[in-house]
C-alpha positions as CSV (number, residue, x, y, z in Angstrom):
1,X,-68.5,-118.0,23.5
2,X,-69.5,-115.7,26.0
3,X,-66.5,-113.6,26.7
4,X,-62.9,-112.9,25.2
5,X,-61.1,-114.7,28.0
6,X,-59.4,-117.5,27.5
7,X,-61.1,-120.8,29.0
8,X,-59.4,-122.2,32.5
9,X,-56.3,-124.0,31.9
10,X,-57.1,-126.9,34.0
11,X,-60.8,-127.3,32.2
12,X,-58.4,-127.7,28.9
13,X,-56.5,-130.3,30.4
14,X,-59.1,-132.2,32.0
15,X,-61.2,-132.2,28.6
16,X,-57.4,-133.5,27.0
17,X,-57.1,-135.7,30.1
18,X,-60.3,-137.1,28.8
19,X,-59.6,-137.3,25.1
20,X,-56.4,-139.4,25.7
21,X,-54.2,-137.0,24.7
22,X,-51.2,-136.3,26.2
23,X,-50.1,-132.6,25.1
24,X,-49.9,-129.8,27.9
25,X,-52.7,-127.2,27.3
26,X,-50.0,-124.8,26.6
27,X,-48.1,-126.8,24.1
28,X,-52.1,-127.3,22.2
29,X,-52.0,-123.2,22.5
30,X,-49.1,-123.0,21.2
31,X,-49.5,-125.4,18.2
32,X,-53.0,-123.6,17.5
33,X,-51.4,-120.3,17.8
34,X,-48.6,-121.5,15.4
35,X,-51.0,-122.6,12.7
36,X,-53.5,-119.6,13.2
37,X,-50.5,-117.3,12.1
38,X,-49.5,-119.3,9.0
39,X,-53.0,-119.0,8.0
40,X,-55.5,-121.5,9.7
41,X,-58.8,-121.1,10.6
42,X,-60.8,-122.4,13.6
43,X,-63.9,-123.2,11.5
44,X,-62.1,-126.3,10.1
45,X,-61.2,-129.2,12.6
46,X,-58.0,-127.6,13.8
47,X,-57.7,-130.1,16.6
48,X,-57.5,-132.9,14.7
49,X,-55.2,-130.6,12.2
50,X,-52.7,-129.1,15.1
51,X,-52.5,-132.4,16.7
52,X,-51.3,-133.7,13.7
53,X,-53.9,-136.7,13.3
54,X,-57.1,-136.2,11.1
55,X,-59.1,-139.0,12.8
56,X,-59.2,-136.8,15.6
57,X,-62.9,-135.6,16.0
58,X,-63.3,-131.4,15.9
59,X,-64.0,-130.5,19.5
60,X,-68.3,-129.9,20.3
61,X,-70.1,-126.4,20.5
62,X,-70.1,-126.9,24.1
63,X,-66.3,-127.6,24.7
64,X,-63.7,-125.6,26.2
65,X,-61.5,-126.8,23.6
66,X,-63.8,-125.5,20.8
67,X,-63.8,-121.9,22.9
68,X,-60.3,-122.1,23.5
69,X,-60.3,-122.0,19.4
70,X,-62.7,-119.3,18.7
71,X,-61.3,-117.5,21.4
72,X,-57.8,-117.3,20.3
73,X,-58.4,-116.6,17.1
74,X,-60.3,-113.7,17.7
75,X,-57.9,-112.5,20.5
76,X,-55.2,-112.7,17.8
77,X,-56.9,-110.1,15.5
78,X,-58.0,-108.1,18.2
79,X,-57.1,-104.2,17.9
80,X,-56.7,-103.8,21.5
81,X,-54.1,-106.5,21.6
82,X,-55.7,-108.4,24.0
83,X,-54.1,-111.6,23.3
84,X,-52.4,-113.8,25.9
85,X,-50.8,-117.1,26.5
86,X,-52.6,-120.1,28.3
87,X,-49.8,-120.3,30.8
88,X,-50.2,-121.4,34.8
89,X,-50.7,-118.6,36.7
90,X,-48.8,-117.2,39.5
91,X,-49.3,-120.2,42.1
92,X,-47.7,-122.7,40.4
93,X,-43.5,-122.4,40.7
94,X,-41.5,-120.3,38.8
95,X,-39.7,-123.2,37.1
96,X,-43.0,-125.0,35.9
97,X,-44.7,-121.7,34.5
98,X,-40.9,-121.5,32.4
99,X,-41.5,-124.9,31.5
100,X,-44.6,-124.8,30.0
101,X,-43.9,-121.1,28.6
102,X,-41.5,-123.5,26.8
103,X,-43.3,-125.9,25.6
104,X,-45.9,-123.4,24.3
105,X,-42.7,-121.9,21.9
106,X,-42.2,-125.3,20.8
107,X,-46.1,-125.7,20.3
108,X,-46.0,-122.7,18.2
109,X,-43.0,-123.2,16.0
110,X,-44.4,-126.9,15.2
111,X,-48.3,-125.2,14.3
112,X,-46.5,-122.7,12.0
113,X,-45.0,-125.3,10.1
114,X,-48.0,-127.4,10.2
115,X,-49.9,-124.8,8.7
116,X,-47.2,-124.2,5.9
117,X,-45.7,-121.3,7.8
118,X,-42.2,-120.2,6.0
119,X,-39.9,-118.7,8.2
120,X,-37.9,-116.8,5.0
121,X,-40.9,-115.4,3.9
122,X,-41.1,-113.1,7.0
123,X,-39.4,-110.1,7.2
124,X,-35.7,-109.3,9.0
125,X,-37.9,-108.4,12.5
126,X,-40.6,-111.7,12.1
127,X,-37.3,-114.0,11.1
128,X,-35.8,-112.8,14.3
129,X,-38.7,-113.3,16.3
130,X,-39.3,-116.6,15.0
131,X,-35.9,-117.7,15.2
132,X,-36.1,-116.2,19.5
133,X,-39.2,-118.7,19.8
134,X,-37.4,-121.8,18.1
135,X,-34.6,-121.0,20.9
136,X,-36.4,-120.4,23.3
137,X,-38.7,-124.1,22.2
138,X,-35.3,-125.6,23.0
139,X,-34.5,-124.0,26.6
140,X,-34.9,-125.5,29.9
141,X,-36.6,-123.7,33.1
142,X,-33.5,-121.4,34.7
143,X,-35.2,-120.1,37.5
144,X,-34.5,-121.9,40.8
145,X,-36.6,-119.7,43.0
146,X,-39.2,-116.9,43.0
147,X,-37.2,-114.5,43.8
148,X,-38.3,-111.1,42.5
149,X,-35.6,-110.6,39.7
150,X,-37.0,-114.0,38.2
151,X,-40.1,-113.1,38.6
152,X,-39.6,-109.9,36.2
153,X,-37.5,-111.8,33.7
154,X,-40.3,-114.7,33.2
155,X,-42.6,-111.7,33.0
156,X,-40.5,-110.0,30.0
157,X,-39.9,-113.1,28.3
158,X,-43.5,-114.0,28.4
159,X,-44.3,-110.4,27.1
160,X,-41.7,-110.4,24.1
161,X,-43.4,-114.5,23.1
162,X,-46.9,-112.6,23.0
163,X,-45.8,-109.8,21.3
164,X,-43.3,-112.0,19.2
165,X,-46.6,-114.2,17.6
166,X,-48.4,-111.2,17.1
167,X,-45.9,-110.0,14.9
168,X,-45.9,-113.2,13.3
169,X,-49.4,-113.3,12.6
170,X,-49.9,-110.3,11.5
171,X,-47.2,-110.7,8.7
172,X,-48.3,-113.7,7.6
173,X,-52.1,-114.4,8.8
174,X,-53.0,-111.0,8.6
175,X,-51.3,-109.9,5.3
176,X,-52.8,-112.9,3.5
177,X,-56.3,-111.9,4.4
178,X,-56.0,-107.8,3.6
179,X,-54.5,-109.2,-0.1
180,X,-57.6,-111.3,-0.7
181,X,-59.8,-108.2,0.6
182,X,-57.8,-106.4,-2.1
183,X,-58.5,-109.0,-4.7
């Protein structure tokens, strides 16, 4: 890993693409994002673990997908806050960058309960975060255009999902590893 930025979102998919599998790059951020908050760690085969099938192999040194791991989790524990979504960027249609902000809700609701995430365990803020990301896991692109008041909506919805699985991990990631530190 040479930097803190996340690998190109079309490298991910073309190393999925390759793999046979058939989950959006933001739906796998999601999922790994999901699981890293309720506790995961990238030095097991998270892959094969968010994907949900053990047979799958750990991604090589030399991946994308294993840099994509090492660099979200350290982006997620980052004091500057420097984490961010692996979303399209601006040249891709309003309506597909909702989409797969979407999907990458729904990826991170299902790696939270794959990594035994509990949902009542949070407190009244987390719940309510968590609760915004499983609606918004469930919602279909609104935007028709790129007009500018769409643009700036997208643009605070993707900022309160960022902010939103910060909280998250930091109750629950977080505040598992300062109690062992006390231990």
């Amino acid at each position: 890993m040479t930097n803190d930025t996340l690998p190109d979102l079309e490298e991910i998919q073309r190393e999925l693409i390759g793999l046979s599998i058939a989950t959006s790059p933001s739906e796998l951020h999601g999922l790994l994002c999901g699981w890293l908050a309720a506790g995961g760690d990238v030095k097991s085969n998270w892959f094969g673990t968010v994907l949900a099938d053990d047979a799958i192999q750990a991604p090589g040194d030399q991946t994308e997908l294993h840099d994509l791991g090492v660099i979200t989790q350290a982006q997620l524990t980052d004091q500057e806050f420097g984490f961010e979504l692996m979303l399209p960027d601006e040249s891709d249609p309003i309506d597909v960058r909702s989409g797969y902000l979407f999907e990458w809700c729904a990826g991170f609701v299902a790696g939270f309960g794959l990594g035994g995430g509990q949902p009542d365990a949070l407190t009244e803020e987390g719940r309510e975060a968590f609760n915004d990301l499983v609606t918004l896991s469930k919602s279909d692109a609104q935007f028709e255009g790129d007009d500018e008041g769409d643009e700036e909506s997208y643009a605070e919805i993707v900022e309160y999902v960022r902010v939103a699985a910060l909280l998250i991990h930091s109750e629950v990631a977080m505040a598992k590893k300062y109690r062992q530190s006390l231990n």
